[in-house]
Structures are given as structure tokens and as C-alpha cells.
C-alpha positions as CSV (number, residue, x, y, z in Angstrom):
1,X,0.0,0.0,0.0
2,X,1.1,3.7,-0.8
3,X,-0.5,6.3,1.8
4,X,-0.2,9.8,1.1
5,X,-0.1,12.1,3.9
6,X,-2.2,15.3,3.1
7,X,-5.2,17.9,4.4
8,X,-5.5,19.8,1.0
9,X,-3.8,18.3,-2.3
10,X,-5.2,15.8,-4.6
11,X,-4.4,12.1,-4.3
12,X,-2.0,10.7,-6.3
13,X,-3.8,8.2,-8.4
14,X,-2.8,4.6,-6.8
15,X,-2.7,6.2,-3.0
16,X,-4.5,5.6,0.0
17,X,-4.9,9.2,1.6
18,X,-4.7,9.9,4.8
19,X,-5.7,13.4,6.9
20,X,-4.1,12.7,10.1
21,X,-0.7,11.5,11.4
22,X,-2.2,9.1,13.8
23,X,-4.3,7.8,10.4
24,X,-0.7,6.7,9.3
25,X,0.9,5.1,11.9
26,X,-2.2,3.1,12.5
27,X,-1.8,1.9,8.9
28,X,2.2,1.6,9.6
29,X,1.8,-0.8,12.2
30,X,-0.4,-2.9,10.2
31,X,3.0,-3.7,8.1
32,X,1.7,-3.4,4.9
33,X,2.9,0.0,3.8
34,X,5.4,0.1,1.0
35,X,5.9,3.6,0.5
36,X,4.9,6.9,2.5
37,X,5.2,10.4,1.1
38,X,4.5,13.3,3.7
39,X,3.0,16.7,3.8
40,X,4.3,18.8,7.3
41,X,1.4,21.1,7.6
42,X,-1.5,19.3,8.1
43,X,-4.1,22.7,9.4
44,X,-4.1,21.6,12.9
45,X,-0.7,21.3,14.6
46,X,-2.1,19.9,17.8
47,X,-3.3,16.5,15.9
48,X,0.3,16.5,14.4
49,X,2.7,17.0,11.2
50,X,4.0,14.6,9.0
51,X,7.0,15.1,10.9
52,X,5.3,12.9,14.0
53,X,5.0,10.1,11.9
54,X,9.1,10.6,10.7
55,X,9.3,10.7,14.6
56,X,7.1,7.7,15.3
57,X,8.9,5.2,12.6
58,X,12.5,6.7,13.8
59,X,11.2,5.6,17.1
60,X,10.2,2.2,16.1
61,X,13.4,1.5,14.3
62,X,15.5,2.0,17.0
63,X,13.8,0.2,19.2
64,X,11.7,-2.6,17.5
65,X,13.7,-3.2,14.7
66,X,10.8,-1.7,12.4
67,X,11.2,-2.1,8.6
68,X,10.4,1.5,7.1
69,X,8.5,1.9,3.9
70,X,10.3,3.9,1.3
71,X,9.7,7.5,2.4
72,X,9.4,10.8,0.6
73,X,8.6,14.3,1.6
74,X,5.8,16.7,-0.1
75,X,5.5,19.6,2.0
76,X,6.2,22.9,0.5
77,X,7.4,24.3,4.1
78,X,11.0,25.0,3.5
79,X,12.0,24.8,7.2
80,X,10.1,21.3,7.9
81,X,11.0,19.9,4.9
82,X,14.8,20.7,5.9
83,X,13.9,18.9,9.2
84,X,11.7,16.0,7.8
85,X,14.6,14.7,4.8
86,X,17.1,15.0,8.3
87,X,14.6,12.6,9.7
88,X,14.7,11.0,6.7
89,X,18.3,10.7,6.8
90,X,18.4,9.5,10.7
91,X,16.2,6.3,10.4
92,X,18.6,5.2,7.1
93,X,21.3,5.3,9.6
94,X,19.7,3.9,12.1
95,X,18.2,1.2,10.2
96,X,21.5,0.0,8.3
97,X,23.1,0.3,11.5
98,X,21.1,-2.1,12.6
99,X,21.4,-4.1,9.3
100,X,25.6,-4.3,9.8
101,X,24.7,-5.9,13.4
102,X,22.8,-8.4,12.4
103,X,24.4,-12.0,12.4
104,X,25.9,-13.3,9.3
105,X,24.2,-16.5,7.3
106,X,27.9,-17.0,6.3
């Protein structure tokens, strides 16, 4: 499944849309997300960005051994967009630092 994170653009054809962060972890968790593309600025910051969700799946990387879907970012804030590839960026370290841990089939 693709979900698209978004309050105001169209859906991409071949997306499941989603309004709110919690909307996308709960689909997350089911394990069955292949790719996950982000807006920031959803119209209410105190149900959350699409930087909670980054947050969420850094979260369960490190500490369940999560497998992320492919992610993407497209808000057009500047600043959170900055902060959500670093996000981005974090969870690809974590997550092959995890990889080189893992026992060899050798």
C-alpha cells in the first residue's frame, strides 16, 4: 500500500490518503505499507505533522527493529522539509546500523 499524507492536495492516483498522522501510523503498524510520502502542515498542529509520523517510525526502528517503507517528503514548508529529509536521513542510519549488526548467514 502507498498512503499519502495530506489535508488539501489531490491524491495521487494509486494512494491511499490519509488526513491525520495518527491515520498513518495506524496503517504503519499494520506492516503493509510500502511507501509513504509526507506533507508537514496538516491545518491543525495539535493533531500532528508529518514530521510525527518521521518521529514515530525513527522511534520504532531503534527500538523494534521496524522495517520503514520507502519514504518521501511533499510539503512545500522549506523549514520542515529541511527537518523531515534530516529525519529522513536518521532512520537510514539507524536502520542499516542495525542491518551491519545483524548476524551473518555466512
Amino acid at each position: 500500500m502507498r498512503v499519502y499524507l495530506d489535508d488539501e492536495r489531490d491524491t495521487p492516483p494509486g494512494w491511499v490518503r490519509v488526513y491525520w498522522p495518527d491515520e498513518a501510523i495506524a496503517l504503519l503498524e499494520t506492516g503493509t505499507v510500502v511507501e509513504l510520502s509526507l506533507d508537514h502542515d496538516l491545518g491543525d498542529d495539535a493533531r500532528g505533522t508529518g514530521y510525527d509520523v518521521l518521529l514515530w517510525i525513527e522511534r520504532a526502528v531503534a527500538e523494534r527493529g521496524f522495517a520503514p517503507p520507502r519514504l518521501q517528503v511533499h510539503s512545500a514548508n522549506p523549514a520542515a522539509r529541511r527537518r523531515m529529509l534530516a529525519a529522513i536521513e536518521a532512520i537510514g542510519r539507524i536502520r542499516h546500523g542495525q542491518l551491519a549488526q545483524e548476524p551473518s548467514d555466512i
